[in-house]
C-alpha positions as CSV (number, residue, x, y, z in Angstrom):
1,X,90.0,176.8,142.6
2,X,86.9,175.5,140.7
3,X,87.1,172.6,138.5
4,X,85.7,173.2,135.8
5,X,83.6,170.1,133.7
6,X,86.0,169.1,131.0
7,X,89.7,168.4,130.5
8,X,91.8,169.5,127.7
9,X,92.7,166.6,125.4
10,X,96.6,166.5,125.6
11,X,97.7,163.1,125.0
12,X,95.6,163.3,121.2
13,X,92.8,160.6,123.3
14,X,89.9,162.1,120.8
15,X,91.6,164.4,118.5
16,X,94.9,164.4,116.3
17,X,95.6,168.0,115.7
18,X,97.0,167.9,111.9
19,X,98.1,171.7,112.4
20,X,101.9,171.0,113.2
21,X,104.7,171.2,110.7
22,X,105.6,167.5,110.7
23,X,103.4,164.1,110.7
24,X,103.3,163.3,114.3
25,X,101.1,160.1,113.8
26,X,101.4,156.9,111.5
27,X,98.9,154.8,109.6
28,X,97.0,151.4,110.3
29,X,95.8,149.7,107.6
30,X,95.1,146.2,109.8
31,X,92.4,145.8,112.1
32,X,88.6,146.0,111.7
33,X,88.8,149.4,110.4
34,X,91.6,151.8,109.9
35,X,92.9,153.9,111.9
36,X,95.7,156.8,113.3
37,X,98.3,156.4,116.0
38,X,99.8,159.1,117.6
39,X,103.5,158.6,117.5
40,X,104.3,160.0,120.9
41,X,101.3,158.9,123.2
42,X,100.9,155.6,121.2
43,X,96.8,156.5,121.7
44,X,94.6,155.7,118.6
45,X,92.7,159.7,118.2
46,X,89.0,159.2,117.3
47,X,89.0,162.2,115.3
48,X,91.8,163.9,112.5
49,X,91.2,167.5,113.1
50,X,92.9,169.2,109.4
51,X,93.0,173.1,111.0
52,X,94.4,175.5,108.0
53,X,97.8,175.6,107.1
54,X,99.7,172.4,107.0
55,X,96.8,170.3,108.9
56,X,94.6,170.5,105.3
57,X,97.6,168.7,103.5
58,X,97.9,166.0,106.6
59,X,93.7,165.3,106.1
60,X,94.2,165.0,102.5
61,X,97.0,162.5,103.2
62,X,94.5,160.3,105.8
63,X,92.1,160.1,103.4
64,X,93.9,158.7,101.1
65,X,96.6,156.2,103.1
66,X,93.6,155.0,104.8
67,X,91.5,154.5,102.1
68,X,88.9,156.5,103.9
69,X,86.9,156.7,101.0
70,X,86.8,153.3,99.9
71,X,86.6,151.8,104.1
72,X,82.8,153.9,103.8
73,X,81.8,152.6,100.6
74,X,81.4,156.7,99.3
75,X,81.9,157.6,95.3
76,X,84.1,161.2,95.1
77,X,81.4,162.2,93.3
78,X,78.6,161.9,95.8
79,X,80.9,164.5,97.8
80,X,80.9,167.0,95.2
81,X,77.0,167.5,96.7
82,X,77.7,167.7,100.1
């Protein structure tokens, strides 16, 4: 068959899905900046990808137990404009 140029991201390398009915990752707070781990693959995702459903709750939670907010120096007010 033909191989086609990209590979699907399965072990959550560059994005944690945040669409599944349970937290599948955990918070770190240490290190130069925060960041997710994926519970199962141990890999640290580059992006949190909030899909619908249960994933909008999940962002709202990494914003917040990360301190996302606060780590890039942003006001909640500035976002109101974006």
């Amino acid at each position: 068959g033909v191989r086609y140029p990209f590979q699907l991201d399965h072990e959550c390398c560059l994005f944690q899905n945040m669409g599944e009915p349970e937290c599948g990752w955990d918070f770190e707070l240490k290190g130069p900046s925060p960041r997710l781990r994926n519970r199962f693959t141990q890999h640290q995702p580059l992006v949190a990808h909030g899909c619908g459903g249960h994933g909008r709750w999940f962002l709202s939670d990494v914003y917040r137990e990360l301190g996302l907010l606060e780590f890039l120096d942003l006001d909640p007010d500035s976002l109101s404009t974006v």
